[in-house]
C-alpha positions as CSV (number, residue, x, y, z in Angstrom):
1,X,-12.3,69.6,42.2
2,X,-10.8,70.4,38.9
3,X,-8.0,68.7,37.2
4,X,-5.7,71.7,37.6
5,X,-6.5,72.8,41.4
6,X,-3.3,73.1,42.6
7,X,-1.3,72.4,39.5
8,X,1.9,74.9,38.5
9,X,1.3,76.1,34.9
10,X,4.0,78.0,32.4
11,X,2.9,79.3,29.4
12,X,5.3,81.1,27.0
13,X,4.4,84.4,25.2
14,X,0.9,84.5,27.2
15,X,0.9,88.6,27.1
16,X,-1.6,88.6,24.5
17,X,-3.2,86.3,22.5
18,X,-3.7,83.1,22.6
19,X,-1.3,82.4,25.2
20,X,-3.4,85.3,27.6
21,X,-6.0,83.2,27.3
22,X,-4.6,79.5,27.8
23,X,-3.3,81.1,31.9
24,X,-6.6,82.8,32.1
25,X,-8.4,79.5,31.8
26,X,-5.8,77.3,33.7
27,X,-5.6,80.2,36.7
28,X,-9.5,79.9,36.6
29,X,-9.2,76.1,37.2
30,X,-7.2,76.3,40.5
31,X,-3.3,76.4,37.9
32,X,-1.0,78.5,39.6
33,X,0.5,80.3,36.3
34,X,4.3,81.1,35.5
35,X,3.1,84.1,32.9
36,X,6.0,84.2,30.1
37,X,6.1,87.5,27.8
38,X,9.3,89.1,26.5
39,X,6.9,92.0,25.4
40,X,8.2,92.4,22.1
41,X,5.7,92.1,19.0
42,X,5.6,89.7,16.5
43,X,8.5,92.0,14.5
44,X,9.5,93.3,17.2
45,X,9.0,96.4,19.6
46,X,6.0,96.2,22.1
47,X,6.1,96.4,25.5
48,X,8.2,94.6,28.5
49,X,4.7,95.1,30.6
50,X,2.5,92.6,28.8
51,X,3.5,89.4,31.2
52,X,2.4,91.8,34.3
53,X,-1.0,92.8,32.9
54,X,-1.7,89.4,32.6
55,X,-0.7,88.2,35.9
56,X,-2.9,91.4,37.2
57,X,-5.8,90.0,35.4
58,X,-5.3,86.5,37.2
59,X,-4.9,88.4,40.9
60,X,-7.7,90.5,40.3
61,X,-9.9,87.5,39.6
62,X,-8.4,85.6,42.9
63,X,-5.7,83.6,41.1
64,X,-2.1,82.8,41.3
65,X,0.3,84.4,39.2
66,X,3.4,85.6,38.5
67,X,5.0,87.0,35.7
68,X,8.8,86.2,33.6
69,X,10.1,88.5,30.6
70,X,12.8,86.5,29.6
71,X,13.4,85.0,26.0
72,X,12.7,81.6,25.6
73,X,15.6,81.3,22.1
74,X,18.1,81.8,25.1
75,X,19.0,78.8,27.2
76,X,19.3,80.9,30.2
77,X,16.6,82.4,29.5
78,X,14.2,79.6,29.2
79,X,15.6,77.9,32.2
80,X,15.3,80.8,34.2
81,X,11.0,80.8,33.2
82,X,11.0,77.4,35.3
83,X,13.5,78.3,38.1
84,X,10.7,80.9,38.5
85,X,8.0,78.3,38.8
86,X,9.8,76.5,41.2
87,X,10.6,79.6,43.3
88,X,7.2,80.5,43.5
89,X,5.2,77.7,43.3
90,X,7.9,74.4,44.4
91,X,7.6,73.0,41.3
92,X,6.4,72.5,37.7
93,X,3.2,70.3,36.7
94,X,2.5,71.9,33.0
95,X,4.2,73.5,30.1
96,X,2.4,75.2,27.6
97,X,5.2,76.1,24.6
98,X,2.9,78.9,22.8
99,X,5.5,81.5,22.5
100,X,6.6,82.8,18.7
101,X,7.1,85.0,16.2
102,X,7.1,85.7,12.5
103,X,9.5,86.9,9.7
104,X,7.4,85.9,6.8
105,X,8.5,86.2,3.1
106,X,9.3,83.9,0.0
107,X,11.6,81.6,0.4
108,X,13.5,83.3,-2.6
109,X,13.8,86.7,-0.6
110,X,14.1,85.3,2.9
111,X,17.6,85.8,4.2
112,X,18.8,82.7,6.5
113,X,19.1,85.4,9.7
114,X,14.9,85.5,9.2
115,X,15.3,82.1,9.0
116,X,16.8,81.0,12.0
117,X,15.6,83.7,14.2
118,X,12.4,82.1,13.8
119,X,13.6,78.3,14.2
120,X,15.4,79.9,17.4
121,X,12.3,80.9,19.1
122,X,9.7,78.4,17.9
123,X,11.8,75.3,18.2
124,X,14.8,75.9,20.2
125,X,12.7,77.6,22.3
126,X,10.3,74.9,23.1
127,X,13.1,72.3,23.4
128,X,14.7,74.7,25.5
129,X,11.9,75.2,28.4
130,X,10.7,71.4,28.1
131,X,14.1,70.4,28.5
132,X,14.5,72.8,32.1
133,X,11.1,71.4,33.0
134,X,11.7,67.6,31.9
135,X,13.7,66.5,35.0
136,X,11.4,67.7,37.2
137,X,8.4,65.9,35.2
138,X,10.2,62.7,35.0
139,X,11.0,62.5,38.9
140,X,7.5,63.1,40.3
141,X,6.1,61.0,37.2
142,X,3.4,62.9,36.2
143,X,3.9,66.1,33.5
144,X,2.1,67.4,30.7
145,X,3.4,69.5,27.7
146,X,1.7,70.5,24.7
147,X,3.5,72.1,21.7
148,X,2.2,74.6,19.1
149,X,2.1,73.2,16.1
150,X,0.4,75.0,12.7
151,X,-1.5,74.4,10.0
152,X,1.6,76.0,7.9
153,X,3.2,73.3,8.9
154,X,1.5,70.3,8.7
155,X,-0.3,71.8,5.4
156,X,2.3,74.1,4.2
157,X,1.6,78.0,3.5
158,X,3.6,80.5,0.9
159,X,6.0,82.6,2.7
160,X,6.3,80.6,5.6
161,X,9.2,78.3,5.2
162,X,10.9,79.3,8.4
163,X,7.5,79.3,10.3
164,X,6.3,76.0,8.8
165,X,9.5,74.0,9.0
166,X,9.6,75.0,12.4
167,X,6.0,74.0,13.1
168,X,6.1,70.6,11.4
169,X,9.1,69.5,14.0
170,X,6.8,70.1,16.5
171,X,5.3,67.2,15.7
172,X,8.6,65.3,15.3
173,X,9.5,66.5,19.0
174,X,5.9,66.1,20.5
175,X,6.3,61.6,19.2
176,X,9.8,61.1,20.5
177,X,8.9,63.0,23.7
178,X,5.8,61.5,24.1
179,X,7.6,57.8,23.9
180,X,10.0,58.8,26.0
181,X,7.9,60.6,28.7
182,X,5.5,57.8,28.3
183,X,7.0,55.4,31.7
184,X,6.5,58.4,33.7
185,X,3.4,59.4,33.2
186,X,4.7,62.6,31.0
187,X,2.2,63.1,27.9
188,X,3.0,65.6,25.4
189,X,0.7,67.0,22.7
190,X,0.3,69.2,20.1
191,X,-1.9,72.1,19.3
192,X,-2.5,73.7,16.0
193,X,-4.8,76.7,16.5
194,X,-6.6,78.9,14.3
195,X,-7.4,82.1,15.7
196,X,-7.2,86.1,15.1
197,X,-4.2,86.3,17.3
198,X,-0.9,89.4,16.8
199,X,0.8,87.0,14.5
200,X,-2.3,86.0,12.3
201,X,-2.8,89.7,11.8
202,X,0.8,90.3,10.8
203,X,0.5,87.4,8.0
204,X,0.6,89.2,4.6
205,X,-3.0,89.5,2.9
206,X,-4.8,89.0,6.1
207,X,-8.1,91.0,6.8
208,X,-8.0,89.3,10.9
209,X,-8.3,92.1,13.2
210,X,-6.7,91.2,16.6
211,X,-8.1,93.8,18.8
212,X,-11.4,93.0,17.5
213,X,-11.8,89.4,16.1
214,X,-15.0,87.3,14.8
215,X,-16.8,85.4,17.2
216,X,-15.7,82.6,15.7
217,X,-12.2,83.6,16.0
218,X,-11.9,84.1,19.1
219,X,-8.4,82.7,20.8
220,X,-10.6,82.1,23.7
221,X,-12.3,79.4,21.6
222,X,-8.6,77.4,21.3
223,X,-7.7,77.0,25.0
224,X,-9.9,74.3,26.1
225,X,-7.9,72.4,23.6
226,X,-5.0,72.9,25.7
227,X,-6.3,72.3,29.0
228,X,-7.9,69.0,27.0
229,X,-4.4,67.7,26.4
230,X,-3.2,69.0,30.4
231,X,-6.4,67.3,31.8
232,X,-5.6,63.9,34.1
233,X,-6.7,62.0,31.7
234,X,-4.8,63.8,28.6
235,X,-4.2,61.3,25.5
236,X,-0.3,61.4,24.3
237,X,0.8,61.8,20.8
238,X,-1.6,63.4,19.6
239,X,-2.4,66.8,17.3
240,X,-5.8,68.4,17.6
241,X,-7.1,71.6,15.5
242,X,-8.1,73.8,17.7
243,X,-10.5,77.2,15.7
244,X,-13.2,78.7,17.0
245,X,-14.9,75.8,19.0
246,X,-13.9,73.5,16.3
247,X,-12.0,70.4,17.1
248,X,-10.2,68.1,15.4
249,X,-7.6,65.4,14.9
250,X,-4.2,65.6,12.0
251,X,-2.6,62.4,12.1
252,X,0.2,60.1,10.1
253,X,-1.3,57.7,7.7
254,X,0.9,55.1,5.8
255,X,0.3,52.8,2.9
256,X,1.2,49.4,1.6
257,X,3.4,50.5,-0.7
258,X,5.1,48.6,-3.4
259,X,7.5,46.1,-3.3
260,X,10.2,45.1,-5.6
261,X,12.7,43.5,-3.4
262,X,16.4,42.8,-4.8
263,X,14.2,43.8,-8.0
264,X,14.6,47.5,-7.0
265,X,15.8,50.0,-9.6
266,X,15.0,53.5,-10.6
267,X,13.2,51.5,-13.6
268,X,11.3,49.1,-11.9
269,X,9.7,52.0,-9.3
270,X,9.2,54.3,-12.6
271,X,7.3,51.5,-14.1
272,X,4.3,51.5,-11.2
273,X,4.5,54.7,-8.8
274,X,1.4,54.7,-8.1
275,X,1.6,51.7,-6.9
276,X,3.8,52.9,-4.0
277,X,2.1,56.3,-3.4
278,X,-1.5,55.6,-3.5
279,X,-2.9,55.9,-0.2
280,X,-5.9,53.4,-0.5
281,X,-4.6,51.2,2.0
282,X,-3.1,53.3,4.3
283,X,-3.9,53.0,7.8
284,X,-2.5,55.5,11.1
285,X,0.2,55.2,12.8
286,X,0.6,55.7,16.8
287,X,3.7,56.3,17.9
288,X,3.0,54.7,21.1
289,X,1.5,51.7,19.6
290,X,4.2,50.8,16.6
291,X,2.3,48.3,14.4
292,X,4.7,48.0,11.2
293,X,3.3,46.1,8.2
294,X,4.9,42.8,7.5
C-alpha cells in the first residue's frame, strides 16, 4: 500500500509545471488531489481552465480530483482552497505550497508594487493556505507541508530581490513551523527545484523552453522530492535540491566565532575578522536538535 493511498493532497498553482506534476504523482499513489490554479501566467493573462485540465488528467487515469481557481495572496481565497478539500475529501493530510509568480528586474528599477505583489503570493500565500490547513493538521496529529524554496534565495540571483527575499523566508517559516508542528506529528520541508518550468522560461536571458524541456530538466524529475518529504517517514526541517534526478541537501552551518567579551569594540573586531567569519569550524545546525556552542 503506498504512503499516500488515501491521503487528501493540495497543491497550489499545479496547472502547469511543476505543480501539474507533484498531483499527477501524488493522485497516482492513491492522494486524493485539491488541484489549485488561478490560470493566470507568470505576468499575467493565461487561462482560468488550467486547474480543470489537470484534474481531467487525474480522472482519466482513475484518480481523485478536483479543481480550485482561487488566489492564494487573498486570505479568502486561500482558505477557501482547503474548505474545498474538506468538502470533497473530509479533510486535509498534505500541503504542497508550489504556487508563484515573477516580476523580475534590478532592484534599482523595481517599483515596491512589483515588489510586494510577489512577496504577496509566494509568502503570504503560503502562510496563508498552511495557516487554513494547520488546525486541521494539529488535531488529527499527523500533517505534512513542504514549501518552495529557490536557489535565488538561498544563493541569491540579479534581478530577483522580490523573488529571492521571498524564497529565503521559506526557509525561516519551514524551521519555526517545523518546531512547532513537531508534537503533533506535523513535518514541514522545503523544496528548491530546478526545472524548465513557465517561470524559469520567463527569467531574463534564459534559453529553457517550457513546452519542450531537456531530459534533464524535466519538472517531472523534481516531484519525487516532494512526495519524499510527504512520505510517513518524511524528515522535518530540512531543504533538498531537487533538478533533474539530482538530489541534494542546503543547510545552516555556524562557526566558532571570535570572542572578545566586555573587550568588544569596533576596534577590537577590526583588528581579527577573520577570526569571527572564517568557517573552519563551523558545524550544522538542526532546528529540531538546538546544540549552541558554549
Amino acid at each position: 500500500m503506498s504512503d499516500f493511498d488515501g491521503k487528501v493532497v493540495i497543491v497550489t498553482g499545479a496547472g502547469g509545471g511543476l505543480g501539474r506534476c507533484h498531483a499527477l504523482q501524488f493522485a497516482e499513489r492513491g492522494a486524493k488531489v485539491v488541484v489549485n490554479d488561478l490560470g493566470g501566467g507568470v505576468h499575467g493573462g493565461g487561462s482560468s481552465d488550467m486547474a480543470d485540465a489537470v484534474v481531467d488528467e487525474i480522472k482519466a487515469a482513475g484518480g481523485e480530483a478536483v479543481p480550485n481557481k482561487a488566489s492564494v495572496s487573498s486570505r479568502e481565497g486561500a482558505a477557501s482552497i482547503v474548505e474545498d478539500a474538506v468538502k470533497a475529501f473530509g479533510t486535509v493530510d498534505i500541503v504542497v505550497n508550489n504556487a508563484g509568480i515573477l516580476r523580475d528586474k534590478s532592484f534599482k528599477n523595481m517599483t515596491l508594487d512589483e515588489f510586494d505583489l510577489v512577496i504577496d503570493v509566494h509568502l503570504r500565500g503560503t502562510a496563508y493556505v498552511t495557516k487554513a490547513a494547520w488546525p486541521i493538521m494539529y488535531e488529527k496529529n499527523w500533517g505534512r507541508v513542504v514549501l518552495t524554496s529557490s536557489t535565488s534565495g538561498i544563493y541569491g540571483n540579479f534581478g530577483q530581490a522580490n523573488y529571492g527575499a521571498a524564497k529565503m523566508a521559506m526557509l525561516g517559516l519551514m524551521n519555526v513551523l517545523a518546531i512547532e508542528g513537531a508534537s503533533h506529528n506535523i513535518r514541514v520541508n522545503c523544496l528548491a527545484p530546478g526545472a524548465a518550468t513557465r517561470m524559469t522560461a520567463s527569467v531574463p536571458g534564459s534559453t529553457l523552453d517550457a513546452d519542450n524541456p531537456p531530459p534533464q530538466m524535466d519538472p517531472a524529475l523534481v516531484s519525487p522530492a516532494v512526495l519524499y518529504m510527504c512520505s510517513e517517514n518524511a524528515p522535518s526541517a530540512v531543504t533538498i535540491h531537487a533538478s533533474g534526478g539530482r538530489f541534494s541537501r542546503s543547510q545552516t552551518f555556524t562557526n566558532e566565532g571570535l570572542r572578545l567579551g566586555e573587550d568588544a569594540s569596533f576596534e577590537t573586531l577590526a583588528e581579527a575578522p577573520e577570526s569571527a567569519l572564517d568557517m573552519g569550524s563551523a558545524e550544522p545546525f538542526d532546528p529540531l536538535n538546538r546544540k549552541r556552542r558554549s
